[in-house]
SERO-4910 file (N, C-alpha, C, O; in steps of 0.05 Angstrom, whole numbers):
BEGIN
 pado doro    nc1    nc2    nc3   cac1   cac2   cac3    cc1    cc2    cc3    oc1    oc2    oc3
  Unk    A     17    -23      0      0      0      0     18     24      0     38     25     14
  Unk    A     12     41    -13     27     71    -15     18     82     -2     -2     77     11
  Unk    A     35    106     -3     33    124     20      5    147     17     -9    160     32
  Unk    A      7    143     -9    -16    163    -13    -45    147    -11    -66    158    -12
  Unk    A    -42    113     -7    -67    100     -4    -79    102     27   -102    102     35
  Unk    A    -54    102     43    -54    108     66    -65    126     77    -84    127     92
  Unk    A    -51    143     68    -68    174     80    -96    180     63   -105    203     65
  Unk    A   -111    163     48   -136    171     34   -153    143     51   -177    146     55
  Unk    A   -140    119     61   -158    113     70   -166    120    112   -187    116    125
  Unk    A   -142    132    119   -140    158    139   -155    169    141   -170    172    160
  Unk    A   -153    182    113   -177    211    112   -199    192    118   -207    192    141
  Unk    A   -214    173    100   -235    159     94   -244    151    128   -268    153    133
  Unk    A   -229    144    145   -239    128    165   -241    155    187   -252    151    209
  Unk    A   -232    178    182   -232    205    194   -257    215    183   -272    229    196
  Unk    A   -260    210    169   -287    233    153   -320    216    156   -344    223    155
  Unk    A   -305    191    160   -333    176    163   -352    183    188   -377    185    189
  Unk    A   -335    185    208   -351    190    242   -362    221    240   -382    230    250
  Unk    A   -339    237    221   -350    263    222   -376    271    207   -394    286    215
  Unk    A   -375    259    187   -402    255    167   -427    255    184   -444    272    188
  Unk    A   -423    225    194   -446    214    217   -450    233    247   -469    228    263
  Unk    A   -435    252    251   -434    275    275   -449    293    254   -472    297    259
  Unk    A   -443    301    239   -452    324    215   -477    318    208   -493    336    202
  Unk    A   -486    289    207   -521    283    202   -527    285    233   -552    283    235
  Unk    A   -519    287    252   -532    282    272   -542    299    287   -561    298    302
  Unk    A   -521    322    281   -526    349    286   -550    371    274   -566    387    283
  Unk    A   -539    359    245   -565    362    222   -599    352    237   -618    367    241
  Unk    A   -599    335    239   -628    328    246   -629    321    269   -642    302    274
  Unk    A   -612    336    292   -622    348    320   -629    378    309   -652    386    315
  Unk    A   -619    391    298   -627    420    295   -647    420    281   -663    436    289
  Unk    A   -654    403    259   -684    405    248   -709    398    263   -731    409    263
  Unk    A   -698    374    280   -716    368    303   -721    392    315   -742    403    308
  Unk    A   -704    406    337   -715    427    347   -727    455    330   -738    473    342
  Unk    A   -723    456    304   -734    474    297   -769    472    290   -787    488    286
  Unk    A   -764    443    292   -797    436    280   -807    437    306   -823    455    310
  Unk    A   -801    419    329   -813    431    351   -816    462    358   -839    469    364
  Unk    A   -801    477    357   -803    504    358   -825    514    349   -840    524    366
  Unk    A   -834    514    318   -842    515    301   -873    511    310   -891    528    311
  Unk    A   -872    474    319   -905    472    330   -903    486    355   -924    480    367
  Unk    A   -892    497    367   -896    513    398   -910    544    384   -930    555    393
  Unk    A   -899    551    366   -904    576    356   -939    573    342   -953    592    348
  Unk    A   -946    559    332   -973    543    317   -988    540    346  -1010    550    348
  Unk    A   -980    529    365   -996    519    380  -1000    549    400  -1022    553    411
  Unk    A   -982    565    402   -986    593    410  -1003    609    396  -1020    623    407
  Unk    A   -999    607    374  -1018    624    359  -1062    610    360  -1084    622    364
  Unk    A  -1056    587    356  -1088    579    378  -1089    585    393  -1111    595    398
  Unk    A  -1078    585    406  -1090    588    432  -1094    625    436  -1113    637    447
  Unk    A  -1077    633    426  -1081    666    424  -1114    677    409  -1132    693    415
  Unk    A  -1110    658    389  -1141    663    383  -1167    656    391  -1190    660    382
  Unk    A  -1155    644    413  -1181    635    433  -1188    658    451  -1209    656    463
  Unk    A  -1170    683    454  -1175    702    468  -1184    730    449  -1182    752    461
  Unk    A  -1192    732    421  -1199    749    406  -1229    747    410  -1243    728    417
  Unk    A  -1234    780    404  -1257    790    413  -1280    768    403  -1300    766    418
  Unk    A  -1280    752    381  -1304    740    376  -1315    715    392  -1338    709    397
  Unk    A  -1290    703    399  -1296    680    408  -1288    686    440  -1286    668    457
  Unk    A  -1286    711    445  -1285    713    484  -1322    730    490  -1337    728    510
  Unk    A  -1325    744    463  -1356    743    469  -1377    722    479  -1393    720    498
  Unk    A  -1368    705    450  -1382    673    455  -1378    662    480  -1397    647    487
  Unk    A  -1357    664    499  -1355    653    517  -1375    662    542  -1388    650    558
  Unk    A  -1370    698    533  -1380    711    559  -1417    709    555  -1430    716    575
  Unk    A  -1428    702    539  -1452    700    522  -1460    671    537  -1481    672    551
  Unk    A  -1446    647    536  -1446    631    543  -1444    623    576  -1455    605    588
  Unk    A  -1430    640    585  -1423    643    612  -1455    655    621  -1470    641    635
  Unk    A  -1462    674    615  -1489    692    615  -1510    672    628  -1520    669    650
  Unk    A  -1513    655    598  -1531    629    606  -1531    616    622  -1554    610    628
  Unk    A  -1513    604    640  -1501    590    656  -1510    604    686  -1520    596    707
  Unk    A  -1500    629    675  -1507    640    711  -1551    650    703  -1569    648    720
  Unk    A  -1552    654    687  -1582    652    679  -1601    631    683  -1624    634    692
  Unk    A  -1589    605    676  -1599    580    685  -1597    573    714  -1616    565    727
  Unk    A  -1566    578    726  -1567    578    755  -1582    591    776  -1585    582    799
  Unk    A  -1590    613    767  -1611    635    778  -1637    618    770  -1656    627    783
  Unk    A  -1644    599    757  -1670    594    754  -1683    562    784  -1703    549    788
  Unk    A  -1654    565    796  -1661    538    816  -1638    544    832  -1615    535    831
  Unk    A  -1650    564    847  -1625    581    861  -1626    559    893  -1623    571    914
  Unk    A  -1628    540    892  -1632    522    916  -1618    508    911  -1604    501    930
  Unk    A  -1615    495    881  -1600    480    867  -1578    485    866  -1574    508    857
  Unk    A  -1549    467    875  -1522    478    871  -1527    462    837  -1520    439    838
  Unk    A  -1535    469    814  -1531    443    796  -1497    442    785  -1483    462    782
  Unk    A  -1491    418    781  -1457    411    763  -1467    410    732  -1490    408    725
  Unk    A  -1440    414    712  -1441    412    693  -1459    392    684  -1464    401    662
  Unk    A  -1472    370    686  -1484    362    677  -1508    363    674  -1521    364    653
  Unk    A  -1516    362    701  -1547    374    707  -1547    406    688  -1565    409    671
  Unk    A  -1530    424    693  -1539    454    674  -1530    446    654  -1533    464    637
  Unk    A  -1518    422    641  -1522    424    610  -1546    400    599  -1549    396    575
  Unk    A  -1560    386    620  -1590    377    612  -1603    397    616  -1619    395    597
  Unk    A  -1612    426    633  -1620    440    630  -1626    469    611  -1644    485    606
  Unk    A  -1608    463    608  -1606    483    579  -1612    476    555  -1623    491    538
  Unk    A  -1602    442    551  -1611    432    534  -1646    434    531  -1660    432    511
  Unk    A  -1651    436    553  -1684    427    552  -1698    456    544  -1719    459    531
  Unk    A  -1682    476    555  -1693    503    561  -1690    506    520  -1708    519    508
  Unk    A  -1669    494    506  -1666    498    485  -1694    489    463  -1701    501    442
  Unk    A  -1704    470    474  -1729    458    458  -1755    470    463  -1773    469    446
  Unk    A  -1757    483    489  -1789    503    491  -1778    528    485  -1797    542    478
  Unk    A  -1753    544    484  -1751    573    474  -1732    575    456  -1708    573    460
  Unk    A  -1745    581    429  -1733    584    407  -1719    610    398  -1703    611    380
  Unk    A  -1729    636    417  -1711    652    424  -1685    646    432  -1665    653    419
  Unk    A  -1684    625    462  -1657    627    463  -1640    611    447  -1617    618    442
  Unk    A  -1650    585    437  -1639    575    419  -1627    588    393  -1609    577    382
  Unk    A  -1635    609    384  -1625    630    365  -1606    647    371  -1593    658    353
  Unk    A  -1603    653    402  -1586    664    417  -1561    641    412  -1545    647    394
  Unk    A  -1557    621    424  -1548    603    438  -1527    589    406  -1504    579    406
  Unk    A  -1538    593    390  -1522    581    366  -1502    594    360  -1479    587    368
  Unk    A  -1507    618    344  -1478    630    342  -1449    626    364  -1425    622    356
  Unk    A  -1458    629    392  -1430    619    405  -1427    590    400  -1406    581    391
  Unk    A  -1449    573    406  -1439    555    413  -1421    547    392  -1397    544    393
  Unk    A  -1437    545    372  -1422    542    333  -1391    536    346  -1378    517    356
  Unk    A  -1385    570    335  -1364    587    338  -1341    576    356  -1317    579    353
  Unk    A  -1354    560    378  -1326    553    406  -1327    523    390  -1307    512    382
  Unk    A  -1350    514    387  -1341    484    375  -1321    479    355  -1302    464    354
  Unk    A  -1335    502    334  -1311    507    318  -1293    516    324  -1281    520    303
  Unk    A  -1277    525    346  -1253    539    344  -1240    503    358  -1220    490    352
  Unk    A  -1254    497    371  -1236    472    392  -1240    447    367  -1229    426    375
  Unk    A  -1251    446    341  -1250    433    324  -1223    435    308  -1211    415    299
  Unk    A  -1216    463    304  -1195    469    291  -1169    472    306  -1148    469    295
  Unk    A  -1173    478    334  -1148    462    346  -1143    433    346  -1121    422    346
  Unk    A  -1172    420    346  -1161    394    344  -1147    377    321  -1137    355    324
  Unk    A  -1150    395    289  -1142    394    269  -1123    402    267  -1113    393    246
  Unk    A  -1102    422    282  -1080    428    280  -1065    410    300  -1041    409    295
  Unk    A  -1077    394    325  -1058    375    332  -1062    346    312  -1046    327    311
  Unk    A  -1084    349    299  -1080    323    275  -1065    324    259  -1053    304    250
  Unk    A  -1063    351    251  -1038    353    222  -1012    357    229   -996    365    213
  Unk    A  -1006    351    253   -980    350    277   -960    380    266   -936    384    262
  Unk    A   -986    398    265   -974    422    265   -965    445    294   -948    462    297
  Unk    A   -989    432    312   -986    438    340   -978    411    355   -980    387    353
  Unk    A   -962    440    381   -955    403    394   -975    396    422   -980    409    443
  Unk    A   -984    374    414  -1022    364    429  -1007    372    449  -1007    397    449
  Unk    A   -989    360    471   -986    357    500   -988    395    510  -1002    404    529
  Unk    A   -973    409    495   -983    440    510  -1004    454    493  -1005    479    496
  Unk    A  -1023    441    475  -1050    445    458  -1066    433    476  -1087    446    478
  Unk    A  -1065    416    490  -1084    407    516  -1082    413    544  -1098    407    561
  Unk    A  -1059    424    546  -1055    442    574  -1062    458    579  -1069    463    602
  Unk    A  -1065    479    552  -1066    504    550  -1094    510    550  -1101    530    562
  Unk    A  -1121    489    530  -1140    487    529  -1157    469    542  -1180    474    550
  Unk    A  -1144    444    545  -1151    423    558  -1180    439    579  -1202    444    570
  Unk    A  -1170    446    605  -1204    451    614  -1216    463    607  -1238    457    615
  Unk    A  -1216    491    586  -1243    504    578  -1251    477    559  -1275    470    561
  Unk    A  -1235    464    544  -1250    442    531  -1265    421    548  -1283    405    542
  Unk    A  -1252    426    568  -1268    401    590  -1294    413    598  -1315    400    595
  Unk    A  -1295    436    608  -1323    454    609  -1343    458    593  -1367    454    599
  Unk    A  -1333    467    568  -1345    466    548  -1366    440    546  -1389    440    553
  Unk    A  -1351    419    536  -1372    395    532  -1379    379    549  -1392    359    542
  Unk    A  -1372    384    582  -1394    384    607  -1410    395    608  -1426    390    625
  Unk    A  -1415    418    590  -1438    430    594  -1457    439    577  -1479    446    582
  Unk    A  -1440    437    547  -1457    448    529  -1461    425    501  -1473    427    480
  Unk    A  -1447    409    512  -1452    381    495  -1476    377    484  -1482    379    460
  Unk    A  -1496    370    509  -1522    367    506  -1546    396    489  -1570    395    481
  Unk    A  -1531    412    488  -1539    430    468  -1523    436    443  -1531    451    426
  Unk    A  -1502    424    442  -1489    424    412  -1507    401    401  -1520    406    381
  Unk    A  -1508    380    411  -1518    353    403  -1546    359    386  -1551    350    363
  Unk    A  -1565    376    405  -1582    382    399  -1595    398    372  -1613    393    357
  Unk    A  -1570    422    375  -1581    434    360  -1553    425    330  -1547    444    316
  Unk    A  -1545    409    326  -1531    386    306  -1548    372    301  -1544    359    281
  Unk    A  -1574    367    316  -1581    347    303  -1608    362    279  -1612    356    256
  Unk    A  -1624    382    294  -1629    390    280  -1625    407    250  -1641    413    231
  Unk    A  -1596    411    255  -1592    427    228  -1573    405    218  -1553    414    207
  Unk    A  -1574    374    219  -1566    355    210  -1535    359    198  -1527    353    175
  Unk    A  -1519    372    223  -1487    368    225  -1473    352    245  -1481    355    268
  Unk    A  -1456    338    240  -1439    317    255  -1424    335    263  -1423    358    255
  Unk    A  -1403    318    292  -1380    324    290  -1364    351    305  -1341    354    310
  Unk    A  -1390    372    311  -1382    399    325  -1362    390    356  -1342    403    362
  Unk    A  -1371    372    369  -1364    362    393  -1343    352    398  -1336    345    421
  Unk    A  -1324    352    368  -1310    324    371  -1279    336    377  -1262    319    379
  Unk    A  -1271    364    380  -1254    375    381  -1253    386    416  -1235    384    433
  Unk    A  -1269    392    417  -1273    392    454  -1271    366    473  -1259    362    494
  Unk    A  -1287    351    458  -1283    316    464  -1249    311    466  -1237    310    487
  Unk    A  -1238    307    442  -1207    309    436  -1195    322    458  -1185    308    476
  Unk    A  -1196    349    460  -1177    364    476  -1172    355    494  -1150    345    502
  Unk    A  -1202    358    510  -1209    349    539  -1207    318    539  -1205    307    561
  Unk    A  -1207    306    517  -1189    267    528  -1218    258    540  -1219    246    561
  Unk    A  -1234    263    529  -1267    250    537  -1267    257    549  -1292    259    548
  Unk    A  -1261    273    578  -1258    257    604  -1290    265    618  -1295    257    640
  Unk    A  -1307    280    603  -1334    287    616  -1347    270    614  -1367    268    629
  Unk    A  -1343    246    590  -1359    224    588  -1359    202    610  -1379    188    617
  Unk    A  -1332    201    622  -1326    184    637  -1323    190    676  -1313    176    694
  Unk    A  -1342    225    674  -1342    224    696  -1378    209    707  -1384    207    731
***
């Protein structure tokens, strides 16, 4: 072997580990930039959960809640009991049911489309459900039974299923 085979297969057995450090580095840094990336996505939902349209809907929603509670002021009722109540209050007054849609829509849809951005693993779920996790858990403790309702009438699936998601069922299973 020559001297110049020597030092090329030198180089060769030098450059090989560095190569493999040079990919590794490579896609640790891509890794963290994509995580980065979904932290920034998953920031920006959640930021829009606090814009004027959908903090109306909330406070609209909230309204009802202390409206319904005022109606059985003896009653401590839990999420469940005030979201069979509302539900029911939803089928004899079609006023408030006309009220009652636009938010509800609106929050289903927004916790629908977070749940579509942790499907398209553009957000990252574990601080997409921290961050939202209990208004989603509230939400469909309480207003389930009136999304359900008024889905079934205007014959749409599926509004629930993003609050469901967030919140990890867990109202079903209390």
């Amino acid at each position: 072997m020559s001297k110049l085979e020597r030092i090329k297969l030198i180089g060769d057995v030098i450059a090989l580990p560095l190569v493999a450090v040079a990919a590794i580095v490579g896609v640790t840094g891509y890794l963290t930039d994509l995580r980065e990336q979904k932290r920034q996505y998953t920031f920006a939902v959640v930021e829009r959960y606090n814009e004027s349209a959908l903090s109306e809907a909330r406070v609209r929603l909230f309204e009802v809640l202390i409206e319904t509670q005022g109606r059985y002021p003896s009653a401590n009722l839990g999420a469940r009991d005030l979201g069979t109540v509302i539900a029911q209050r939803l089928t004899t007054d079609p006023v408030l049911a006309t009220q009652m849609l636009p938010p509800l829509v609106r929050i289903a849809d927004y916790f629908n489309a977070a749940r579509d951005c942790m499907t398209a693993q553009l957000c990252a779920p574990e601080l997409l459900e921290e961050l939202l996790g209990p208004d989603a858990l509230s939400f469909a403790c309480v207003f389930e039974p009136s999304v359900k309702l008024l889905s079934a009438r205007a014959n749409v699936a599926g509004l629930m299923d993003g609050a469901n998601a967030l919140s990890k069922g867990r109202c079903h299973g209390n």
